[in-house]
Biotite code that builds the C-alpha atoms (Angstrom):
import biotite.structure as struc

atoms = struc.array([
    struc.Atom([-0.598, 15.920, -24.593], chain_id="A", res_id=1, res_name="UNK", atom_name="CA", element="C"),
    struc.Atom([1.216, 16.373, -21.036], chain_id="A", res_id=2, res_name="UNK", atom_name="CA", element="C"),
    struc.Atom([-0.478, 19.378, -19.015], chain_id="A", res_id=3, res_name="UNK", atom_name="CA", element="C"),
    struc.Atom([1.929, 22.482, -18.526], chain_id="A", res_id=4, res_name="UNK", atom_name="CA", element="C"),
    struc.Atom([4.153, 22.627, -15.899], chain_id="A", res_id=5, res_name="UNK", atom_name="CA", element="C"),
    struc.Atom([2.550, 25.000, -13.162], chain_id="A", res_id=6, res_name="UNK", atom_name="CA", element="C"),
    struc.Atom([-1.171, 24.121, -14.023], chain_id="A", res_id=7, res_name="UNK", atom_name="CA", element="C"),
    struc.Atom([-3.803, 24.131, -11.327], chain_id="A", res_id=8, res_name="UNK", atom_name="CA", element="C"),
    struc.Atom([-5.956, 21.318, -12.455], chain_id="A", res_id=9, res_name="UNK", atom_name="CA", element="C"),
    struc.Atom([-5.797, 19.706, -9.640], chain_id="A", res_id=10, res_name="UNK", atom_name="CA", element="C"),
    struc.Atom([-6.308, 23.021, -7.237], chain_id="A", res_id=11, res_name="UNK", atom_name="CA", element="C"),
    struc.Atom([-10.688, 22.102, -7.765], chain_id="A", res_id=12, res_name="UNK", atom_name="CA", element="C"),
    struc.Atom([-10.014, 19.556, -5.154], chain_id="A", res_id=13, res_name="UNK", atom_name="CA", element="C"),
    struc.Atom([-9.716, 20.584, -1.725], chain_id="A", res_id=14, res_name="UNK", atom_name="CA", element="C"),
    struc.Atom([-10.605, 18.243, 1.632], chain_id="A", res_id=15, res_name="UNK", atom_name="CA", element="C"),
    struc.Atom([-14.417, 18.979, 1.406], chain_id="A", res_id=16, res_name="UNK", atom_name="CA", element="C"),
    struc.Atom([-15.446, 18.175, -2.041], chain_id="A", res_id=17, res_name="UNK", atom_name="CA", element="C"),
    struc.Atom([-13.165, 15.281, -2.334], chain_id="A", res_id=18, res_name="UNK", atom_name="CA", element="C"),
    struc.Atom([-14.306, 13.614, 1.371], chain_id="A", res_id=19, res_name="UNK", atom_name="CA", element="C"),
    struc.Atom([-17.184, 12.127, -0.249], chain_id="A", res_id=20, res_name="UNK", atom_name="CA", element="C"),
    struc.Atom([-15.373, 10.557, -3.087], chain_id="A", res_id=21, res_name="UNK", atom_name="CA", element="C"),
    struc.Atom([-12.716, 9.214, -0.786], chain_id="A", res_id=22, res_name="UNK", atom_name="CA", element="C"),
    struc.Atom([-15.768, 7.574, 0.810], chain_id="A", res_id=23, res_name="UNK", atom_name="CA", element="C"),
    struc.Atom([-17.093, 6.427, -2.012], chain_id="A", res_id=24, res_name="UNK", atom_name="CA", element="C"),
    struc.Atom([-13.944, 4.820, -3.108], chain_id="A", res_id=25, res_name="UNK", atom_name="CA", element="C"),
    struc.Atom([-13.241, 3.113, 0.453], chain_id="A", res_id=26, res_name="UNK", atom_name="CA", element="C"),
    struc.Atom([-17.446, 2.042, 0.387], chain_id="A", res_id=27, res_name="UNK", atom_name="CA", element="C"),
    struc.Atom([-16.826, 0.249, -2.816], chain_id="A", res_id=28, res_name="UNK", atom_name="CA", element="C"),
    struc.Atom([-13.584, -1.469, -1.658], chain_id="A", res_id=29, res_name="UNK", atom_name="CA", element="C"),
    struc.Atom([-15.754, -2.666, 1.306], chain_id="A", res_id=30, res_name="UNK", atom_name="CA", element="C"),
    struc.Atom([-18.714, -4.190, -0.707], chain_id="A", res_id=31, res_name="UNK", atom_name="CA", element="C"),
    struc.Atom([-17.363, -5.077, -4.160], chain_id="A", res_id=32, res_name="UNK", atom_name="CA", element="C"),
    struc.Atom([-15.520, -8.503, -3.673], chain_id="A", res_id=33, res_name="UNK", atom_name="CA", element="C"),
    struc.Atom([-14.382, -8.197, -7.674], chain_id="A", res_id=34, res_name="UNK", atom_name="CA", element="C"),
    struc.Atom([-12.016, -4.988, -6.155], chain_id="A", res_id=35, res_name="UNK", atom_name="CA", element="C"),
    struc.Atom([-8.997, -6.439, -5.161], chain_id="A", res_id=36, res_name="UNK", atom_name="CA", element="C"),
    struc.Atom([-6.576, -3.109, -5.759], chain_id="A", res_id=37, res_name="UNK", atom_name="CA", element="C"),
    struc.Atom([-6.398, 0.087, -4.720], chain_id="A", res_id=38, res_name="UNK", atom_name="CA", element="C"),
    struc.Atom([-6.305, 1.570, -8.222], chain_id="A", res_id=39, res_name="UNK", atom_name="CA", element="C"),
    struc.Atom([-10.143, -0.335, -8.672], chain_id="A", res_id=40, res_name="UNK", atom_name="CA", element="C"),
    struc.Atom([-11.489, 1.869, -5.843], chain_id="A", res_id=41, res_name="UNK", atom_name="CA", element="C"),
    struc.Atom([-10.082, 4.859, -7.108], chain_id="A", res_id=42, res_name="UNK", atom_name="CA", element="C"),
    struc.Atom([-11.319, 4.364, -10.393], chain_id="A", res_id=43, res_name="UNK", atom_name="CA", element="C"),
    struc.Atom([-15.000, 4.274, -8.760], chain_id="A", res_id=44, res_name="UNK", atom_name="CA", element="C"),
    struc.Atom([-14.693, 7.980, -7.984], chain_id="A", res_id=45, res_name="UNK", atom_name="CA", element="C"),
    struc.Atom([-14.249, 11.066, -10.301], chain_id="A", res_id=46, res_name="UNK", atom_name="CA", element="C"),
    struc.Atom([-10.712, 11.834, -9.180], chain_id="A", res_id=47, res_name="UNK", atom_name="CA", element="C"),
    struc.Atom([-7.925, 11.178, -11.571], chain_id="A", res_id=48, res_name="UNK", atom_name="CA", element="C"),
    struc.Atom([-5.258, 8.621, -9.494], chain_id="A", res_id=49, res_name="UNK", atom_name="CA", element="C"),
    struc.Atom([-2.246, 11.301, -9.819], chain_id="A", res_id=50, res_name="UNK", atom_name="CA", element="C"),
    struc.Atom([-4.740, 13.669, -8.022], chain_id="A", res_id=51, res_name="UNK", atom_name="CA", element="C"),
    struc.Atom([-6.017, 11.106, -5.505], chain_id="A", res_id=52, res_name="UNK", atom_name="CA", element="C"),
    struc.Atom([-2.337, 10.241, -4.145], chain_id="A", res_id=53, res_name="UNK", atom_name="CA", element="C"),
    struc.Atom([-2.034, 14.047, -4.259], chain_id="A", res_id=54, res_name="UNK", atom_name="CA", element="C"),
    struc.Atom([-5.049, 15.002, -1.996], chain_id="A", res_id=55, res_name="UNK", atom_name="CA", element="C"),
    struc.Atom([-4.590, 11.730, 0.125], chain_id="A", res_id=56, res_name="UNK", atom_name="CA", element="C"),
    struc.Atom([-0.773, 13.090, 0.947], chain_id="A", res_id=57, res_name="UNK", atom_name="CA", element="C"),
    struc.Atom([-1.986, 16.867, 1.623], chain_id="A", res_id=58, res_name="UNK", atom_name="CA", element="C"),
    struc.Atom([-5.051, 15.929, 3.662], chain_id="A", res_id=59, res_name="UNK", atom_name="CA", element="C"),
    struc.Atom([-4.492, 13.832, 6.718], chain_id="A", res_id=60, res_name="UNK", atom_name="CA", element="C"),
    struc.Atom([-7.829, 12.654, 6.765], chain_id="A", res_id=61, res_name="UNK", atom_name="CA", element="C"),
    struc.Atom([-7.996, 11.425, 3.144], chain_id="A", res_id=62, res_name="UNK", atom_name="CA", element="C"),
    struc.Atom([-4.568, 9.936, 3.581], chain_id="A", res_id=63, res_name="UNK", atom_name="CA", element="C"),
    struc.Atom([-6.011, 7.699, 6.556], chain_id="A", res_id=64, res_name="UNK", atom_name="CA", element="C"),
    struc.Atom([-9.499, 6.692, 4.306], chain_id="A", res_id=65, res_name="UNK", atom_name="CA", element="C"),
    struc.Atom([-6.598, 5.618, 1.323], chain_id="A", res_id=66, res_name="UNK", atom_name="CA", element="C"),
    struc.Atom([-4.990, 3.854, 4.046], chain_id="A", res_id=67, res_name="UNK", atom_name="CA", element="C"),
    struc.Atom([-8.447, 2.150, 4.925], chain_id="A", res_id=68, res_name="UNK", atom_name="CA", element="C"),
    struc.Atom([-9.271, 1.100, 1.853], chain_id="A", res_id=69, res_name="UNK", atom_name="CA", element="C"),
    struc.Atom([-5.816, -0.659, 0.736], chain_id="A", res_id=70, res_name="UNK", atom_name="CA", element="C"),
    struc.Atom([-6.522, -2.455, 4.157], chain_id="A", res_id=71, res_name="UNK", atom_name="CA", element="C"),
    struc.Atom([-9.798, -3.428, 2.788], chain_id="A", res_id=72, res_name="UNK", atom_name="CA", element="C"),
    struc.Atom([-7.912, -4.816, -0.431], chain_id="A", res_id=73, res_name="UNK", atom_name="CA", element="C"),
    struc.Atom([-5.752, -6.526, 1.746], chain_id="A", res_id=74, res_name="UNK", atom_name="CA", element="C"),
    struc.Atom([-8.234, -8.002, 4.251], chain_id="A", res_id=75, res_name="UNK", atom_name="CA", element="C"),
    struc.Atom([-10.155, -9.653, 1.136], chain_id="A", res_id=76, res_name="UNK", atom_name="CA", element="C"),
    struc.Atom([-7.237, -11.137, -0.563], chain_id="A", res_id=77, res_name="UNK", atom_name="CA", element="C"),
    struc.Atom([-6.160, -12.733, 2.772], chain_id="A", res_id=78, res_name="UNK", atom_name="CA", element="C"),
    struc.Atom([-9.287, -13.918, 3.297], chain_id="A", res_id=79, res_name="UNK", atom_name="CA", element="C"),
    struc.Atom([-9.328, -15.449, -0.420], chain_id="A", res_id=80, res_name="UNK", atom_name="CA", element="C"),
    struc.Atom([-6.069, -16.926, -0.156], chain_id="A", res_id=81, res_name="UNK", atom_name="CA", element="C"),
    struc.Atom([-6.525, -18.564, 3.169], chain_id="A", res_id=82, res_name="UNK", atom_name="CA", element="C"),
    struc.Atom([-9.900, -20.267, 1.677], chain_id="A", res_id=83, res_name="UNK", atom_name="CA", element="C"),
    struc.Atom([-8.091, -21.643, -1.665], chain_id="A", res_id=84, res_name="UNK", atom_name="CA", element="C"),
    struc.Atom([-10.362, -18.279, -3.628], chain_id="A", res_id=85, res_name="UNK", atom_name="CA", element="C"),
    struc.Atom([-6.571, -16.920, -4.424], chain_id="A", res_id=86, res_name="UNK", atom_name="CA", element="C"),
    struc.Atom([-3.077, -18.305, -4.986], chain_id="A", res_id=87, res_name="UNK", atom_name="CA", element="C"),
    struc.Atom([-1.153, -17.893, -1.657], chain_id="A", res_id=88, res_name="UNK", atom_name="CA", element="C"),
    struc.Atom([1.624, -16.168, -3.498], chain_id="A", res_id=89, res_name="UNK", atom_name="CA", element="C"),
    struc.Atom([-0.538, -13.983, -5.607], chain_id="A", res_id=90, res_name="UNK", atom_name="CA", element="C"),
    struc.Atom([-2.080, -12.639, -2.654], chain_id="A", res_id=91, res_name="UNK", atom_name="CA", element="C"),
    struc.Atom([1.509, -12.155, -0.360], chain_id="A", res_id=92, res_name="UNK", atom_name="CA", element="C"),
    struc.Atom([2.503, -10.359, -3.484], chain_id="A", res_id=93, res_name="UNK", atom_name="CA", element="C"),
    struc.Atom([-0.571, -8.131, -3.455], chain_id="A", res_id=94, res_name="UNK", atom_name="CA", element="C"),
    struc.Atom([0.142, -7.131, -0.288], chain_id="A", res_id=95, res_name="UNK", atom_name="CA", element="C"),
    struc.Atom([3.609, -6.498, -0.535], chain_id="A", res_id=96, res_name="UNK", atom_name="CA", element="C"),
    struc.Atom([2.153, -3.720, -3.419], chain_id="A", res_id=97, res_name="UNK", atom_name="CA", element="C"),
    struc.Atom([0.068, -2.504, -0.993], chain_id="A", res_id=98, res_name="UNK", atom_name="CA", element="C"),
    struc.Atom([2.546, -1.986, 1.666], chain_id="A", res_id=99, res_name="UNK", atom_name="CA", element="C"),
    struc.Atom([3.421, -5.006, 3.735], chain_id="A", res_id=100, res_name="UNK", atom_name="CA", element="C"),
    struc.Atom([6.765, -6.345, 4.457], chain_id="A", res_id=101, res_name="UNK", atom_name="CA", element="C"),
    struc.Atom([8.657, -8.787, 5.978], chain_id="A", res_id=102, res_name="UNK", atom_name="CA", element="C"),
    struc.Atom([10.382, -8.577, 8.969], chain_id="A", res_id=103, res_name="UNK", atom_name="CA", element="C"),
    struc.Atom([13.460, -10.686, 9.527], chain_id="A", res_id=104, res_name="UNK", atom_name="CA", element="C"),
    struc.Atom([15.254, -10.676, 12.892], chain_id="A", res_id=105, res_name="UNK", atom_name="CA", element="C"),
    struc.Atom([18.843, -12.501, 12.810], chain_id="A", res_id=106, res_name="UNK", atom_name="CA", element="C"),
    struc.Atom([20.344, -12.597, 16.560], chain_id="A", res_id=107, res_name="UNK", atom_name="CA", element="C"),
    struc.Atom([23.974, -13.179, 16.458], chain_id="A", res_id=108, res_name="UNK", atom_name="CA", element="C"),
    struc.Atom([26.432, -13.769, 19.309], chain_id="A", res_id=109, res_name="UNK", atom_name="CA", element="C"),
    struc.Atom([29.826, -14.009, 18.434], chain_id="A", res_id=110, res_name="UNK", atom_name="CA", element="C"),
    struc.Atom([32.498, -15.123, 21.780], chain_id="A", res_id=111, res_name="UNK", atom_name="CA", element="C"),
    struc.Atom([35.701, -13.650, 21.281], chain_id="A", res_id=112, res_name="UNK", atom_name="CA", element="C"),
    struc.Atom([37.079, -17.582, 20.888], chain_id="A", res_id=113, res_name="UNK", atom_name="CA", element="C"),
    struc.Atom([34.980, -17.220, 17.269], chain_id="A", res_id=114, res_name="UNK", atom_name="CA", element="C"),
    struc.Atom([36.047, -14.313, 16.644], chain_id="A", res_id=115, res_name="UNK", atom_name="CA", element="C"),
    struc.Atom([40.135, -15.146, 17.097], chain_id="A", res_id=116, res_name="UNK", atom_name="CA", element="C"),
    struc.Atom([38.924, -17.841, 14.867], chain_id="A", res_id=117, res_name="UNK", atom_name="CA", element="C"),
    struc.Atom([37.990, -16.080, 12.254], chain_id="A", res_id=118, res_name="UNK", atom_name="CA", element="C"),
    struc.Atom([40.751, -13.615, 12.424], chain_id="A", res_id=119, res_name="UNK", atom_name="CA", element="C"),
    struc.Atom([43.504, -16.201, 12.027], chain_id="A", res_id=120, res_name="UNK", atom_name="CA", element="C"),
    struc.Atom([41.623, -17.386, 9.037], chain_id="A", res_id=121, res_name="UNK", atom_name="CA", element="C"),
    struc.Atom([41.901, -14.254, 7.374], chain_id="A", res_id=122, res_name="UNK", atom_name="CA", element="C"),
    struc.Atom([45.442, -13.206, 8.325], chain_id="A", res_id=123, res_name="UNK", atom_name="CA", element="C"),
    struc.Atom([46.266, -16.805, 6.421], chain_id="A", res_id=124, res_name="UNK", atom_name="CA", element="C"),
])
């Protein structure tokens, strides 16, 4: 059963009593080579996950240990795939879930010779 709109189940959280889980989320992503997601750390602390995205977005300071931690997820599975531990692609798809992208940079220069070019083309 879905809690009611408007409950406050998540209001027994605030910054100081969930620090220390926070910490002992981002301690277990440090030391635990078997936690290779975000969602694995978070499960080793007694906040739900809604609630943890929820505290982590309303406190800066738990938003920058979440951030921590998915860069210790991401630090091991690079580490893994550049030693043959994890498929290459597995692990660029990891951290593509966890936030990376990739950054393309196309530099065009057109002369206005190319472009008279193309415009007779089209007008054909």
């Amino acid at each position: 059963m879905a809690a009611p709109k408007g409950n406050k189940y998540a209001q027994i959280w605030d910054e100081e009593n969930a620090l220390p889980e926070f910490i002992k989320g981002l301690e277990y992503a440090e030391t635990n080579n078997n936690c290779l997601c975000l969602e694995d750390a978070i499960h080793h602390t007694s906040i739900p996950y809604s609630t943890y995205d929820y505290l982590a977005n309303k406190y800066d300071v738990l938003g920058r240990i979440k951030k921590d931690t998915m860069v210790e997820v991401k630090r091991r599975i690079n580490k893994g795939s550049l030693e043959g531990d994890y498929n290459p692609a597995s692990g660029i798809w990891r951290m593509k879930q966890l936030g990376d992208t990739d950054k393309q940079e196309i530099k065009q220069e057109v002369t206005s010779n190319q472009l008279d070019v193309v415009i007779k083309r089209m007008d054909k």
